[in-house]
C-alpha positions as CSV (number, residue, x, y, z in Angstrom):
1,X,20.0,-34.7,15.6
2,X,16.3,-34.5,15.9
3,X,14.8,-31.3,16.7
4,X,11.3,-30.6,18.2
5,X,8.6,-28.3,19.1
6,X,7.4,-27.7,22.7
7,X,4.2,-25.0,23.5
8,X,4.0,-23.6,26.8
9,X,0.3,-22.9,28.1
10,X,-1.0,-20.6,29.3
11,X,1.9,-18.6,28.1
12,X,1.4,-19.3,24.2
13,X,5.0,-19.6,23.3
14,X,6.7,-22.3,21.3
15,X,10.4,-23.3,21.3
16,X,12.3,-25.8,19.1
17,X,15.0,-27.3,21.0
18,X,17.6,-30.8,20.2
19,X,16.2,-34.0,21.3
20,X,17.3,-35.0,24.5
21,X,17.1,-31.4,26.0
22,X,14.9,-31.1,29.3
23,X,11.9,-29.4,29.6
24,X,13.2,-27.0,32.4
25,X,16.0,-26.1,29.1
26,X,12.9,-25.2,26.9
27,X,11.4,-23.2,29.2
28,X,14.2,-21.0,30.1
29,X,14.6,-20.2,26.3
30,X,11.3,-18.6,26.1
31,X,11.5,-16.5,29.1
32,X,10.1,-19.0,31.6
33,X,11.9,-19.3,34.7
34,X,10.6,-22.1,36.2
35,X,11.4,-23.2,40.5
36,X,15.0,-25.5,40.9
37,X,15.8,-24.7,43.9
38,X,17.9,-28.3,43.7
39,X,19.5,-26.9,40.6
40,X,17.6,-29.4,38.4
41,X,18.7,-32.5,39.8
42,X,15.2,-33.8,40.8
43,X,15.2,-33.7,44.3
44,X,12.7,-30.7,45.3
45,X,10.3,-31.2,43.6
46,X,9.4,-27.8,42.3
47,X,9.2,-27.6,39.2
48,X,6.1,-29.5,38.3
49,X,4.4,-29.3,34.8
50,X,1.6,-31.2,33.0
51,X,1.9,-32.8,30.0
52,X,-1.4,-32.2,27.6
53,X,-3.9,-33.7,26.8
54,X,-3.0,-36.4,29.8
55,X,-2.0,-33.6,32.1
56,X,0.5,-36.2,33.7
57,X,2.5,-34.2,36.1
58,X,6.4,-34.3,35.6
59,X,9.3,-32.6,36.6
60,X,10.5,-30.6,34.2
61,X,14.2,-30.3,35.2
62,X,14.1,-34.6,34.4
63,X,11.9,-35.1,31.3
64,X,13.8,-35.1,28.3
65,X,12.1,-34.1,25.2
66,X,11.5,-37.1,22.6
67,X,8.7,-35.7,20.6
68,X,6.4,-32.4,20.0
69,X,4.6,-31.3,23.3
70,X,2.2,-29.5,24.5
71,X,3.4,-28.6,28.1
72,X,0.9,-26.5,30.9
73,X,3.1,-24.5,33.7
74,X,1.3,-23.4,36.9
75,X,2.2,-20.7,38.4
76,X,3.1,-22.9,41.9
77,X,5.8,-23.9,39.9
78,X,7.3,-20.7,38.5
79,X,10.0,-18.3,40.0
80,X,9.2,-14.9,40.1
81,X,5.3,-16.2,40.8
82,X,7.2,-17.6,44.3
83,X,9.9,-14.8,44.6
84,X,7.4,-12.0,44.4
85,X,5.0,-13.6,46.9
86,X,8.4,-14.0,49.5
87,X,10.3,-11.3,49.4
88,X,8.4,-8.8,48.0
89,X,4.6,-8.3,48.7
90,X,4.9,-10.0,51.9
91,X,3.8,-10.9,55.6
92,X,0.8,-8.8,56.0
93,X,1.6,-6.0,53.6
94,X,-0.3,-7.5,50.3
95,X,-1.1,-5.2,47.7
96,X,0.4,-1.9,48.7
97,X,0.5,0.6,46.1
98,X,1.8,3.8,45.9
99,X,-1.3,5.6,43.6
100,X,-5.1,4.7,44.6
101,X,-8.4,5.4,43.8
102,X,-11.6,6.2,45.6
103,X,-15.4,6.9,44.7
104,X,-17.0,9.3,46.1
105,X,-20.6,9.4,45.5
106,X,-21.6,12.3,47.0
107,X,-22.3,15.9,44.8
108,X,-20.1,18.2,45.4
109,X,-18.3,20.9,43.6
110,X,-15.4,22.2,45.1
111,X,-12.1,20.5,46.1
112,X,-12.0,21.5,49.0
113,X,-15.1,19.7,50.1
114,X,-13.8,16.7,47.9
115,X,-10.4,16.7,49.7
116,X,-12.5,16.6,53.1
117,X,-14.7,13.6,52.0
118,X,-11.4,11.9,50.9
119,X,-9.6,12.6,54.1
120,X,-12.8,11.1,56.1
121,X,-12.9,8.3,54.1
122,X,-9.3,7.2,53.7
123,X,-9.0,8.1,57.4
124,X,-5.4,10.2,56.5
125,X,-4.0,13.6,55.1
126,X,-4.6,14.7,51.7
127,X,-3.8,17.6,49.8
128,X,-4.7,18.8,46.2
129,X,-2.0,18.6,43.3
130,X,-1.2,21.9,42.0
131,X,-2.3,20.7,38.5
132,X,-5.7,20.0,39.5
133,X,-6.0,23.1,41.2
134,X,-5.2,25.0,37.7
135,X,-7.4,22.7,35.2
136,X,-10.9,22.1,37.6
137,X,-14.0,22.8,36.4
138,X,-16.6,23.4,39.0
139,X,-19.0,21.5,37.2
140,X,-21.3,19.3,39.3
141,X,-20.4,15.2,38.5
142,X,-23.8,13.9,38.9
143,X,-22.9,10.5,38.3
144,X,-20.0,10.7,41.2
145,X,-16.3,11.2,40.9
146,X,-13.5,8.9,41.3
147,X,-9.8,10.7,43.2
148,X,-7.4,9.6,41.9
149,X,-4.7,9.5,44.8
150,X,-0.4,9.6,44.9
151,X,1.2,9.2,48.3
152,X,3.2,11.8,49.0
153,X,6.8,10.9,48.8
154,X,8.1,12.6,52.6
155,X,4.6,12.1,54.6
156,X,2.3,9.6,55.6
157,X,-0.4,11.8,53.4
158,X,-2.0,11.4,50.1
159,X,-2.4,14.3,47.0
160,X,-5.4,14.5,45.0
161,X,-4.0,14.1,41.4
162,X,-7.0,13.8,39.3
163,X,-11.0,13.6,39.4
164,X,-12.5,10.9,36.8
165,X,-16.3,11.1,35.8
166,X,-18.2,8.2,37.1
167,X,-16.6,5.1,39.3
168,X,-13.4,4.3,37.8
169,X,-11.9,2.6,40.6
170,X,-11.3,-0.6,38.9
171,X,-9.0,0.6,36.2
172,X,-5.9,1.7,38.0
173,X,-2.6,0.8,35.7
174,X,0.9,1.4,36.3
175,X,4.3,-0.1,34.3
176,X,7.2,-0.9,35.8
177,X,10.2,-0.8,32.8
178,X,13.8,-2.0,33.2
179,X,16.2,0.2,30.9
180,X,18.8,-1.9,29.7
181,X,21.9,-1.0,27.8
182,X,21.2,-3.7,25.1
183,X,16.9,-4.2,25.4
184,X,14.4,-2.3,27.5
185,X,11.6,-4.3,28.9
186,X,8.3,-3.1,30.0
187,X,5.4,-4.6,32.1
188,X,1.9,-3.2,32.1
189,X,0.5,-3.9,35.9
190,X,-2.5,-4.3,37.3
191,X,-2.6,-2.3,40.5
192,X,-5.8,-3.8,41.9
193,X,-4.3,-7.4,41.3
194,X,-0.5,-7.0,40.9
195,X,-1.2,-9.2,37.6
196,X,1.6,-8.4,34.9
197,X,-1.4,-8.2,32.0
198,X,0.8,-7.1,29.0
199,X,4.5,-7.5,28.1
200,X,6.6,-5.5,25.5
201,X,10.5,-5.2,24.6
202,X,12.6,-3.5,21.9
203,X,16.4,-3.2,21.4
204,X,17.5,-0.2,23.0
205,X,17.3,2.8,20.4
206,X,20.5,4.5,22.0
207,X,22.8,1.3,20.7
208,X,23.1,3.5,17.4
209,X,25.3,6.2,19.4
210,X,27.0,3.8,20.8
211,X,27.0,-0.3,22.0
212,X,28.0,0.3,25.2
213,X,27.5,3.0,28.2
214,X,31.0,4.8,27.6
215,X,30.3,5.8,24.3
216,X,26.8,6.9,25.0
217,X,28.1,9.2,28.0
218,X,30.5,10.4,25.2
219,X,28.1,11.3,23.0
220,X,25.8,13.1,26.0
221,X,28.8,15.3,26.8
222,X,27.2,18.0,24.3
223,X,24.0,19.0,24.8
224,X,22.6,17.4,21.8
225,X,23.8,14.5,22.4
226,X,22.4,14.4,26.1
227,X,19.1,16.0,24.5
228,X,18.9,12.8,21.6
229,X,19.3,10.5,24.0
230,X,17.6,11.6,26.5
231,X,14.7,11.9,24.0
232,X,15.7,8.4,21.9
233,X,14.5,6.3,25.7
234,X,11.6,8.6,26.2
235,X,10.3,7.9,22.7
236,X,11.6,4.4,23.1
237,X,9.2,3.8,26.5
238,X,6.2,5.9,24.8
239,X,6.6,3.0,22.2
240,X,6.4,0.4,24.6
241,X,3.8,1.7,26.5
242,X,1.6,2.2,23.9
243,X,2.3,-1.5,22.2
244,X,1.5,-2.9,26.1
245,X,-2.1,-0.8,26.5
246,X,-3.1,-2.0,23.2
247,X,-2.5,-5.6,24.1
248,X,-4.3,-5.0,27.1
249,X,-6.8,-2.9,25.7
250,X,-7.2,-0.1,27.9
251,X,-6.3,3.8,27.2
252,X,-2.5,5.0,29.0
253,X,-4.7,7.7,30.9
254,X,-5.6,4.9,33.4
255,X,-1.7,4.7,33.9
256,X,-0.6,6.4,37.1
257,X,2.7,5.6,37.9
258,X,5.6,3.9,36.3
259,X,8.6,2.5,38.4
260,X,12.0,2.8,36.2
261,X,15.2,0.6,36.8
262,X,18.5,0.7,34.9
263,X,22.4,1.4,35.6
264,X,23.3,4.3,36.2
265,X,24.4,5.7,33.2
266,X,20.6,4.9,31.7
267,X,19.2,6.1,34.9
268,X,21.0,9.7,34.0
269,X,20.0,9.4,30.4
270,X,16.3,8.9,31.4
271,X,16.1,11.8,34.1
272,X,18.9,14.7,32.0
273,X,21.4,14.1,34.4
274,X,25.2,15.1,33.6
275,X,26.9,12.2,32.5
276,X,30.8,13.4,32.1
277,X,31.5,12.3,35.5
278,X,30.7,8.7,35.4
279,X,33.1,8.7,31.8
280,X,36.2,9.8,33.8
281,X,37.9,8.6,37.2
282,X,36.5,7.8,40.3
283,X,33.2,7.7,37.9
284,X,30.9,9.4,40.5
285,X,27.6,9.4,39.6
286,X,25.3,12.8,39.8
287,X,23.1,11.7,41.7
288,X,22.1,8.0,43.6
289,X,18.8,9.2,45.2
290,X,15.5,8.1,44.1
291,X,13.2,10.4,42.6
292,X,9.4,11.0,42.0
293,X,9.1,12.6,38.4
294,X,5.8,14.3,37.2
295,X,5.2,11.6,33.4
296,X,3.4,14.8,31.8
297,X,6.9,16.9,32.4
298,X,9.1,13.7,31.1
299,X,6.5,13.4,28.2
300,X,5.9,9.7,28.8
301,X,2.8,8.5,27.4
302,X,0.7,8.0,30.4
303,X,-1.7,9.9,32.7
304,X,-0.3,13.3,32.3
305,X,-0.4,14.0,36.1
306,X,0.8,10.4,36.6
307,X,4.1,10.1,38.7
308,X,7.4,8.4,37.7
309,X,9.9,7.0,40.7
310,X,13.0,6.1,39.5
311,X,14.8,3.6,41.9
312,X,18.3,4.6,43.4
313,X,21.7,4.0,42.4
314,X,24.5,2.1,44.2
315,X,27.6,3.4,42.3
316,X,28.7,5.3,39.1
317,X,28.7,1.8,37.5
318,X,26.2,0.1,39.6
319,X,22.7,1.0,39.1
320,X,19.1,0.5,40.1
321,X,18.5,-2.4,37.7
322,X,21.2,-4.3,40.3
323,X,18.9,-2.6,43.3
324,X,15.9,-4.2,41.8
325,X,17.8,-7.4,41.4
326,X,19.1,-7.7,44.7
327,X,15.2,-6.8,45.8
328,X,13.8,-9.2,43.5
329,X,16.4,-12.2,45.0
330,X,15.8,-11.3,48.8
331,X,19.1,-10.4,49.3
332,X,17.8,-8.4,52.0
333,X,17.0,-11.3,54.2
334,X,19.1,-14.0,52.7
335,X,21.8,-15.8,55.4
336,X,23.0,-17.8,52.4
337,X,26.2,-16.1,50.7
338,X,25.0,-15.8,47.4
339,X,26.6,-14.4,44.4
340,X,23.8,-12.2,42.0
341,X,25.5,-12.1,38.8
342,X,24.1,-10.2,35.6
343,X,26.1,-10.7,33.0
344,X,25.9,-8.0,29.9
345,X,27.9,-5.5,28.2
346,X,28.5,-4.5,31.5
347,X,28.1,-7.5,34.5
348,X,27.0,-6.4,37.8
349,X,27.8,-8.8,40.9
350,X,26.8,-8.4,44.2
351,X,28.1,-10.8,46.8
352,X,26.8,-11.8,50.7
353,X,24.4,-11.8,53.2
354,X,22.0,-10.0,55.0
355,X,25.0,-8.9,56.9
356,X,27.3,-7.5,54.4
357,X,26.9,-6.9,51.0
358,X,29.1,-5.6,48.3
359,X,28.7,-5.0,44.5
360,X,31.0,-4.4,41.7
361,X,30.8,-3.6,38.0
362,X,33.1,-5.4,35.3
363,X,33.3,-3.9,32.4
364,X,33.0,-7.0,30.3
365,X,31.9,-5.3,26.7
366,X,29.5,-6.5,24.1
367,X,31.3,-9.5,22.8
368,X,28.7,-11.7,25.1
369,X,25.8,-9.9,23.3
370,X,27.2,-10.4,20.0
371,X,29.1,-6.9,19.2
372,X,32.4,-7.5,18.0
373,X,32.0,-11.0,17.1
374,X,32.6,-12.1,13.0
375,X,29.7,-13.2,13.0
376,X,28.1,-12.2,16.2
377,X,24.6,-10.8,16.7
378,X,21.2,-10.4,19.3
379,X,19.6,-13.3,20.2
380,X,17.2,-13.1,16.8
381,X,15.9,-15.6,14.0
382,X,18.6,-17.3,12.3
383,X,21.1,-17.0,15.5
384,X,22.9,-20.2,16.2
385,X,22.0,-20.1,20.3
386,X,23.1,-23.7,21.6
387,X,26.2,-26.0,20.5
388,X,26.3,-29.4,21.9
389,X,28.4,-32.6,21.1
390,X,26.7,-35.2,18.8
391,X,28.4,-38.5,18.7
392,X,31.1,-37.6,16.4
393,X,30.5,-34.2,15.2
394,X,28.5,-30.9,16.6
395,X,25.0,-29.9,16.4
396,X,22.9,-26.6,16.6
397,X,19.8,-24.7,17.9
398,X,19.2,-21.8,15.6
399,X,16.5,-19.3,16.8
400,X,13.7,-19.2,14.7
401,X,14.2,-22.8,13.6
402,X,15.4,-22.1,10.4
403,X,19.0,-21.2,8.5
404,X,22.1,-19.9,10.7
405,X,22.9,-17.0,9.7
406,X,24.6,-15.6,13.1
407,X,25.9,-16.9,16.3
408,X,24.5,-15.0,19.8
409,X,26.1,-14.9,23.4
410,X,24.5,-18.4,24.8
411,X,25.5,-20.1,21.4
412,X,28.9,-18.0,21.6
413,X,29.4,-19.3,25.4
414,X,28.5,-23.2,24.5
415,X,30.9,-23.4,20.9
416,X,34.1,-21.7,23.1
417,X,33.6,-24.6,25.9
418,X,33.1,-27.5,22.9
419,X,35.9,-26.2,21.1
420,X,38.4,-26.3,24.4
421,X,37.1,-29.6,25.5
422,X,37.9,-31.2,21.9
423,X,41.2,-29.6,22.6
424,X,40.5,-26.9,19.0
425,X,42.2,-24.2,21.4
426,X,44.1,-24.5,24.5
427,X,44.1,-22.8,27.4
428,X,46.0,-20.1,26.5
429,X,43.1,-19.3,23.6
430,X,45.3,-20.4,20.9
431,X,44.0,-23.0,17.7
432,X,46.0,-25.5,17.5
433,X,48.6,-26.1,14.9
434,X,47.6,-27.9,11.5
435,X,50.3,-31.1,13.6
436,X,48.7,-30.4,16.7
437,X,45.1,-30.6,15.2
438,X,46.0,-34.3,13.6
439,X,47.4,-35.3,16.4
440,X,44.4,-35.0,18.3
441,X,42.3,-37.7,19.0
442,X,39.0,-36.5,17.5
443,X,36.8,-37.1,14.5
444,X,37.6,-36.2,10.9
445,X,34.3,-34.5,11.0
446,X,35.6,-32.3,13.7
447,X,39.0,-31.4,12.3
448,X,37.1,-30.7,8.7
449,X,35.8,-27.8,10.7
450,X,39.3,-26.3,11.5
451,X,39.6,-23.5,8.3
452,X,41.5,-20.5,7.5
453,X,39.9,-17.7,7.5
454,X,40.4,-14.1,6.3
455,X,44.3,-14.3,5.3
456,X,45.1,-17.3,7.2
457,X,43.5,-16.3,10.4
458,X,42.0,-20.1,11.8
459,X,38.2,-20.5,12.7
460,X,36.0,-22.8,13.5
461,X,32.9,-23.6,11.1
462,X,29.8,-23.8,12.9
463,X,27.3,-23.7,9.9
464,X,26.7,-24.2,6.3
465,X,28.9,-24.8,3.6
466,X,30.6,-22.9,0.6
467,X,30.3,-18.9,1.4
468,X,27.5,-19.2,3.4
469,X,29.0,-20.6,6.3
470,X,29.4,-19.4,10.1
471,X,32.5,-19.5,12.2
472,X,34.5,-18.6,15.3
473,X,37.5,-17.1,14.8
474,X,40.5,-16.6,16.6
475,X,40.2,-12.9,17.0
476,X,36.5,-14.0,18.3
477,X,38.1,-16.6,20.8
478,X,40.2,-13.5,21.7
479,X,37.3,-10.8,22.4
480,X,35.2,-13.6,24.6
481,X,38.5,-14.5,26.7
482,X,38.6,-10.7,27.7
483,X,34.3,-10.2,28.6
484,X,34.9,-13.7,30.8
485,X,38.4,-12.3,32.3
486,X,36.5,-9.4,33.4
487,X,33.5,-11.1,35.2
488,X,35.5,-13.7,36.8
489,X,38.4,-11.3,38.0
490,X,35.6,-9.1,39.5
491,X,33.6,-12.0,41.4
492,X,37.5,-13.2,42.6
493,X,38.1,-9.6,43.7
494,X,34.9,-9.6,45.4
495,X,35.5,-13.0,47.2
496,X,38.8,-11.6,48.6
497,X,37.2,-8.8,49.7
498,X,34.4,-10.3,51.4
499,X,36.8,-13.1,52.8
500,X,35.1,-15.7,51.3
501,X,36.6,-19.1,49.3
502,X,34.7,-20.4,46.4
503,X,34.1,-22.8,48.1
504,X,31.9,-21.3,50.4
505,X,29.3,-19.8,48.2
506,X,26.5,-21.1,48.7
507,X,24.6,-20.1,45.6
508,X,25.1,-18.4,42.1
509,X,22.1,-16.4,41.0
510,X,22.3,-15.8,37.1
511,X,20.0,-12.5,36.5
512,X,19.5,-11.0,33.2
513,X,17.6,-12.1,29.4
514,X,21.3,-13.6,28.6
515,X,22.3,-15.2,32.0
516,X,18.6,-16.9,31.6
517,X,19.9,-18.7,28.0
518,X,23.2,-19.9,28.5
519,X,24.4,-23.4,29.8
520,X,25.8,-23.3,33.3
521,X,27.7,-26.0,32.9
522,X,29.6,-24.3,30.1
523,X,29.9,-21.1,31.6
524,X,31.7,-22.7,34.6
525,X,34.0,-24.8,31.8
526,X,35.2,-21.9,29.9
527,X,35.4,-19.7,33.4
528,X,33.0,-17.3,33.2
529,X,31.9,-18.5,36.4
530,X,33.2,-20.1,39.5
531,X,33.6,-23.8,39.5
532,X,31.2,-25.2,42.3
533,X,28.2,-27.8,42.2
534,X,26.1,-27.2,39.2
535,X,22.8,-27.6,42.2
536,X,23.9,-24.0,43.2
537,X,23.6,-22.4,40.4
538,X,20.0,-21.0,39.7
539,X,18.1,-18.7,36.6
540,X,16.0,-16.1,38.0
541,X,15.6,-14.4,34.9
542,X,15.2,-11.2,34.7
543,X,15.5,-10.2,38.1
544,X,15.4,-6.4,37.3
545,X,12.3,-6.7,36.1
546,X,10.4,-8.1,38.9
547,X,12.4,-6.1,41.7
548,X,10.8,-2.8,39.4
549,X,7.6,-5.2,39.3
550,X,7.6,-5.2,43.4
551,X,8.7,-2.1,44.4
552,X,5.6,-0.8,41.7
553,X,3.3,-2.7,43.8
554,X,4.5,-3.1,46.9
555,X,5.6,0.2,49.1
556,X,7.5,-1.7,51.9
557,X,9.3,-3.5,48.4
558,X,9.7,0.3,47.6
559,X,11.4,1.1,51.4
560,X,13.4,-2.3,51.2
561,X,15.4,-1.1,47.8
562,X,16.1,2.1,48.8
563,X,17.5,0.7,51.8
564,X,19.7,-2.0,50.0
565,X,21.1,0.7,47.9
566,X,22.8,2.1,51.2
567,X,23.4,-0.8,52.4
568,X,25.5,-2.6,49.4
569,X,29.1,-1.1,49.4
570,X,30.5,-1.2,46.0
571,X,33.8,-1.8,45.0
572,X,36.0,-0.1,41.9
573,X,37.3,-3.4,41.0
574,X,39.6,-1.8,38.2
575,X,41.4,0.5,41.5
576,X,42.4,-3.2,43.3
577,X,45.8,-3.3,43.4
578,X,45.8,-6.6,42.9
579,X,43.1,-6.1,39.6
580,X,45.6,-6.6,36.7
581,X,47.9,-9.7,37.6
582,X,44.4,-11.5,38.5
583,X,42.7,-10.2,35.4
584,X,45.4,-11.6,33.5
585,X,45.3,-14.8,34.9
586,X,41.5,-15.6,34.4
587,X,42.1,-14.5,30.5
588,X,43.1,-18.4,30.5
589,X,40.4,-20.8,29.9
590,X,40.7,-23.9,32.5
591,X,42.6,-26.9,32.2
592,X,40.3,-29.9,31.5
C-alpha cells in the first residue's frame, strides 16, 4: 500500500499516513484535533481545510489522501480553538486572568504610596506581598514602574508581588502543565492574548521508579523516595519550562503563574503530600482542595514570587487532570449524557449531565501504552501505530516512516481487532489451533503470519522477516484483554449506576495523547468501548490540557472547576458488588 506525506500549516508538522486515510485521520496523529461534531460523516460541515497552493476548501473528515499535500487548518475549524471560546472564556468574561500588570508613571518611592496609586487606579483592594516588603529598594524609578499584581485567593483584592523597571505591561506569561503518569505536557501562555505561543513535552521522569502510580506511591512511602520524586517532576517542569521560553524567546521571570493538573497521585507528588493512603483501601487522598503555591518555594523556574494553583481533586484515584477535562468538555453545562473517557495506565470516566455527574477510575495498567507488551513501546520512531486490512494481507503505519521496530497502544488496539475479525483468536482470546487456522477461510498470506514463538507460545507477525520481526503474542492478547476489561467494566458500572442503557448515551468523548490516535471503530470492535453509532464518538485531544489552559486564563473557568470537582461523585468501581462477574465478562472480546 502506498504511503504519503501530508504538512499541516500553520502548524509545521508532517505525517505519513496509508493511502486512502482521511485527512481528519492525519490530523489527529499529529496532535490536531480538528471540529466533527457529526463524527466525520460529512454532514456539519466543520471541519473545513484548504488544500495549497489552490486553497480549495474540503472537508477533511471526507477527502481521502491520494498523493503528498500541503493542507492549511484555520482555527474556525479546530476543537479546542471552539471549546475554549464556549465553555471556557465565555459570555462577557473574556480574558480574565488571575496575575496582572499595571504602569504607573508617577515617581514615587515607597510602597505605600505605590499601593495607593494601584488601588486608585485598579479601583479595588491591594496589599503588598511579604517578599516585596523584605527585598525593596527605595530607589527612585525614573523611568516608571510596572506592579506586578496576584488576586488574592479568599478576597475580591489584589497583592503587589513585584515592581519591574520601566513599562513592562506587555510581557505577562504564565504555563499551564498537565502531569501525566506516562508524559507531561506544558503550554507557555500569553496572558494578554490567551495565545498558547510555545509547546513542550517529555516522558515522565518518575516512569524509572515505577510505570504506573502504585508503584510510585510505593516508592514515596520513605522519605527519599517522596523527596526523589517529588524533586524528579519539579526538575522535569523546570526542563520544560525553560525549552518553552526559549522557543518563545522571552526570559521565565516574565512568568507569573503556572496552573498544574494531574491525578491525584501526581498532584501529591508535585505539592509533598503523603501518598500511603491512596496505596491502601478506601485510597483517600490527603488532600482534594486547590492550592495557591509560592514557584520560588517549589523551585520551579519562573518568576520567583510567581504563584502556582494546583487544581482540585475528585477522588484518591480521580484527579485534577479529569477536573480540567470535564472543564475543558463543558460538562458543566452539557444536557447531553456524555461519557468523557481518558484512557491510560489508568482510565478516568466521568458519565452525565449537568444534573448528575459521576466519575470512576479503572485501573487498566500500561499494556495500552506499551508496558508489558513483547514488543510494546511509547508512541516513538519506528512504532508500528496503525494496522489496516489490505486486500489479502495487512499493512502498517510505522511512526517516523521508517523500519518497525515496536508496536504502540493505537497500533496495539487496531492488530487485536484485525486479528479477531480474521478469526486469528476468538472471543475467548485464544489463537486458534494449527486445524482451526486452515480451516479458516483467509489468505495464505495471513495464515503465514501465525508462528510460534518463545517455546511454542503462538503470535502474530506484524513486521519484518528472519529475527528482525515484530509480533503479538498470546501472553500480549492476554495483557490487552485485562486493560479493555477494566475500562469497559468501569463505564458498564457507571451506566448502572447512573441508570442509563447504552443506548442512551448520547456521546463518547475520547480525552488524552492516546484516546486522540486510536481507531474508534476498532476500539468499539475489540470492546474497549461501548458499541453505539460511530457519529457519537468525538477526539478532543488532550482535554487536560486546555481545561489547565482555561482555568490559567480565565478566573470564572477557575470557579467552574473547582465547583465540578464537588459536584462529580465518584465511584470505587473495584468495591461494586457486582465488579468481578462483570469484569470477567468484558475480558471476552465481541462476537462478530
Amino acid at each position: 500500500m502506498k504511503h504519503y506525506q501530508v504538512h499541516f500549516l500553520p502548524d509545521d508538522k508532517k505525517v505519513t499516513i496509508h493511502h486512502g486515510a482521511t485527512l481528519l485521520e492525519a490530523a489527529g496523529l499529529v496532535g490536531i484535533i480538528l471540529s466533527s461534531p457529526c463524527g466525520g460523516v460529512g454532514r456539519c460541515g466543520k471541519c473545513t481545510v484548504q488544500l495549497l497552493p489552490s486553497k480549495k476548501k474540503v472537508l477533511a473528515c471526507q477527502f481521502t489522501i491520494e498523493r503528498d499535500l500541503e493542507v492549511f487548518v484555520p482555527d474556525s475549524s479546530r476543537f479546542f480553538k471552539q471549546k475554549i471560546l464556549e465553555h471556557g472564556i465565555k459570555q462577557d468574561v473574556l480574558l480574565n486572568p488571575a496575575v496582572d500588570k499595571l504602569f504607573i508613571r508617577d515617581d514615587f518611592c515607597g510602597l505605600e504610596e505605590a499601593c495607593e496609586i494601584i488601588s486608585r487606579e485598579i479601583q479595588n483592594s491591594c496589599v503588598v506581598d511579604d517578599t516585596v516588603k523584605d527585598s525593596y529598594s527605595k530607589t527612585k524609578y525614573k523611568s516608571g514602574v510596572t506592579a506586578v499584581l496576584a488576586r488574592q485567593a479568599d478576597t475580591a483584592g489584589w497583592r503587589l508581588i513585584g515592581l519591574e523597571e520601566g513599562d513592562t505591561t506587555e510581557l505577562l506569561f504564565g504555563f499551564a502543565a498537565d502531569i501525566g503518569t506516562t508524559t507531561v505536557v506544558a503550554q507557555l501562555i500569553n496572558l494578554r492574548t490567551a495565545a498558547v505561543v510555545a509547546t513542550a513535552s517529555i516522558g515522565n521522569p518518575q516512569t524509572k521508579y515505577g510505570a504506573d502510580v502504585i508503584s510510585r506511591i510505593r516508592h514515596a512511602e520513605s522519605d527519599t523516595g517522596m523527596d526523589t520524586l517529588h524533586q524528579s517532576i519539579i526538575s522535569c517542569l523546570n526542563d520544560l519550562f525553560k525549552d518553552a521560553a526559549r522557543e518563545a524567546e522571552i526570559d521565565t521571570n516574565m512568568v507569573y503563574e503556572a496552573v498544574i493538573a494531574g491525578n491525584t497521585t501526581m498532584n501529591h507528588l508535585f505539592l509533598k503530600y503523603p501518598v500511603h493512603q491512596l496505596g491502601q483501601s478506601p485510597y483517600h487522598a490527603y488532600s482534594l482542595k486547590p492550592t495557591h503555591q509560592n514557584a520560588g518555594k517549589l523551585g520551579l523556574r519562573m518568576n520567583n514570587r510567581g504563584i502556582v494553583y494546583t487544581l482540585p481533586n475528585i477522588a484518591g484515584f480521580v484527579g485534577s487532570d479529569t477536573v480540567a477535562a470535564a472543564l475543558a468538555c463543558g460538562m458543566d453545562t452539557t444536557n447531553t449524557i456524555t461519557l468523557l473517557v481518558d484512557i491510560g495506565t489508568n482510565g478516568e470516566i466521568v458519565l452525565g449531565t449537568q444534573e448528575k455527574l459521576l466519575a470512576a477510575s479503572c485501573a487498566a495498567g500500561p499494556s495500552l501504552e506499551g508496558a508489558g507488551i513483547e514488543f510494546g513501546s511509547r508512541a516513538q520512531d519506528g512504532a508500528i501505530e496503525r494496522v489496516v486490512m489490505n486486500n489479502d494481507d495487512i499493512d502498517i503505519d510505522v511512526i517516523g516512516d521508517t523500519k518497525a521496530t515496536s508496536i504502540c497502544g493505537s497500533g496495539l488496539i487496531d492488530a487485536v481487532a484485525v486479528m479477531l475479525t480474521l478469526g486469528i483468536f476468538d472471543s475467548t482470546g485464544r489463537f486458534a489451533e494449527p486445524d482451526e487456522l486452515a480451516a479458516l477461510t483467509i489468505s495464505k498470506k495471513i495464515k503465514n503470519r501465525v508462528i510460534d514463538y518463545n517455546n511454542g507460545q503462538p503470535a502474530f507477525i506484524l513486521a519484518g522477516e528472519g529475527k528482525e520481526i515484530v509480533v503479538l503474542t498470546q501472553k500480549d492478547i492476554r495483557q490487552l484483554q485485562l486493560a479493555k476489561a477494566a475500562i469497559q467494566a468501569g463505564i458498564l458500572l457507571l451506566l448502572k449506576n447512573a441508570g442509563y442503557e447504552i443506548s442512551q448515551i448520547q456521546q463518547i468523548l475520547l480525552a488524552g495523547a492516546f484516546g486522540n490516535y486510536i481507531s474508534k471503530e476498532n476500539a468499539v470492535r475489540i470492546g474497549l468501548l461501548p458499541n453505539i453509532a460511530m457519529e457519537k464518538i468525538h477526539f478532543v485531544g488532550n482535554a487536560a490540557g486546555s481545561g489547565a489552559q482555561m482555568a490559567l486564563t480565565s478566573q470564572p473557568s477557575r470557579k467552574i472547576a473547582e465547583q465540578l470537582a464537588t459536584k462529580i461523585n465518584y465511584l470505587e468501581i473495584a468495591h461494586q458488588t457486582e465488579f468481578q462477574m462483570i469484569f470477567s465478562e468484558c475480558l471476552l472480546f465481541p462476537e462478530s
